[in-house]
N, C-alpha and C positions, 0 to 999 in steps of 0.2 A: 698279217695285215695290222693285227694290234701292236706291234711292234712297229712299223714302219709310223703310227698315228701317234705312239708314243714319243720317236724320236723325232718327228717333227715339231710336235711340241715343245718338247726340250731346247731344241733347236731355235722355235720363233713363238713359241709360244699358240694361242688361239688359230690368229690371224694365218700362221701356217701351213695350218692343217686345210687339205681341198682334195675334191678326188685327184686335178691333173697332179698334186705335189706326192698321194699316195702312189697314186700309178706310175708315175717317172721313181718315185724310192724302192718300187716292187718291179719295175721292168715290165707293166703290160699295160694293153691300150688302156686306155681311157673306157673303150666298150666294153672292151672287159671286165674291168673294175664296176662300170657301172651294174652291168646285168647283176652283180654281187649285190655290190652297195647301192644304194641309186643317192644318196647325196651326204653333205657333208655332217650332220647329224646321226646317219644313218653310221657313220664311221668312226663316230665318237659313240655311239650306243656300243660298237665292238669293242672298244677300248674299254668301256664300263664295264662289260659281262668279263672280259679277260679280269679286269685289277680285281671288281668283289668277290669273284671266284676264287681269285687264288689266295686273296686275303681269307677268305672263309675259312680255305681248305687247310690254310697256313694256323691260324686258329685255334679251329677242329683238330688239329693235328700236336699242339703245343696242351689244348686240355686234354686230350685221350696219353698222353705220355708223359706231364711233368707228375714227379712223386708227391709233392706238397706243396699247399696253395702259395706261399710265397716262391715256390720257383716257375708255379705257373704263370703268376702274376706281374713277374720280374719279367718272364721270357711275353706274354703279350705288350708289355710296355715296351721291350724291344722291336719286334714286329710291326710297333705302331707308327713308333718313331722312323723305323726305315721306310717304312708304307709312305707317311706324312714328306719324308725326301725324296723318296721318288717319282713321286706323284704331285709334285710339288706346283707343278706348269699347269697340269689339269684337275687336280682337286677342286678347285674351285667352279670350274662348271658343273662338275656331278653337285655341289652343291647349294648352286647356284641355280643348276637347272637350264645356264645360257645353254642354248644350242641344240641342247638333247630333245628326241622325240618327247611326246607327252607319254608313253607309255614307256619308253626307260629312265625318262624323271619317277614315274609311278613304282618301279623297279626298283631305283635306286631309296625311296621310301623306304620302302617293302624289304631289301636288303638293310638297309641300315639300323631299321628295330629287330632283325638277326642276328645279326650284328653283334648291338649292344646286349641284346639276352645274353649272348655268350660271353661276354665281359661280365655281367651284373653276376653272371654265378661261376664266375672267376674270385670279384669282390667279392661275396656271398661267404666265398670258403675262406678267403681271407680275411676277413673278418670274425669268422667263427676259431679262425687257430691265434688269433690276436697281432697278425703279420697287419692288419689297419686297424685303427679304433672302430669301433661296433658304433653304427650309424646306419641312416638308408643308404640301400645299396645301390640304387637307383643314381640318387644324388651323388654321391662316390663317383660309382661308374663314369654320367656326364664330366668330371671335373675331372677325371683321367681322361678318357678322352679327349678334351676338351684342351685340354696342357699338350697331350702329344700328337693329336693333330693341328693345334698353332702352330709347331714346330716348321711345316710348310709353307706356313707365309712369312716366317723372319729369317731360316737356314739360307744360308747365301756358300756357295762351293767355292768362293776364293777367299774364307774364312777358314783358321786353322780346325775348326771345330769338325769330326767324324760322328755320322752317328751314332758309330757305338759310345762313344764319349757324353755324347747329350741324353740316349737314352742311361747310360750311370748315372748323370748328373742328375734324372728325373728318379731313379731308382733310388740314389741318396735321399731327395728329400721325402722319399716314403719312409727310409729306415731310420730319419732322423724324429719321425714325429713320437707322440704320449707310449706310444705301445712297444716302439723299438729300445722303451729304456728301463721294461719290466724283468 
């Protein structure tokens, strides 16, 4: 179902997304879908638990296995950037809030300062082996994130640009700053 919500989106954006356009991309009635979902926020709250989930787990999964905080740091900046394009149609409502119930905007909060904890003690460790200048890590964190999830509101797909390209591009201007010339 999160899949069918996602490529409508892609497809038409907001406006796309409905139970009948879910149920006709899934092949069952309309009753059917309903008894599930009962409306179209309701469909977009599944689309939210599928993307932060697997962002989390993707995450979790990149701090429990990189060897040293610049490669962990490198590999979340990637993650982010491909997050920030594929999500590119509906990020803006998780952050916006249009559409979603009041209690998976409440989620998406609650997710989001998770989130960023696991970023901050990404920077955290980068900062202590001199991969960023020593600074808060707080502030750090928002202005990474902050750079690679813009990434989704200017990435256009009939632009030469990939995102592994853009996430190097953003990885350069880390290793170009005070500390990468010690």
């Amino acid at each position: 179902m999160a899949d069918a919500v996602a490529e409508l989106f892609a497809e038409g954006g907001f406006d796309a997304v409905s139970i009948n356009s879910v149920a006709e991309r899934l092949d069952v009635s309309r009753a059917t879908l309903y008894r599930t979902v009962p409306s179209k926020e309701d469909l977009l709250g599944v689309l939210f638990e599928r993307s932060t989930r697997e962002l989390t787990e993707k995450a979790q999964g990149i701090l429990g296995r990189a060897a040293e905080p610049r490669e962990e740091l490198y590999a979340l900046v990637r993650l982010q950037v491909d997050a920030a394009v594929r999500m590119r149609r509906y990020l803006p409502v998780f952050f916006g809030g249009v559409g979603l119930p009041a209690d998976v905007y409440g989620r998406w909060h609650d997710w989001s300062r998770l989130y960023e904890t696991l970023w901050i003690a990404a920077v955290t460790r980068a900062m202590g082996a001199g991969v960023l200048e020593k600074g808060d890590p707080v502030i750090a964190t928002r202005l990474l994130l902050g750079m690679c999830i813009w990434v989704s509101r200017w990435y256009r797909p009939n632009e030469p640009y990939t995102t592994e390209e853009i996430a190097e591009a953003a990885i350069k201007l880390l290793q170009s700053g005070p500390s990468a010339n010690r």
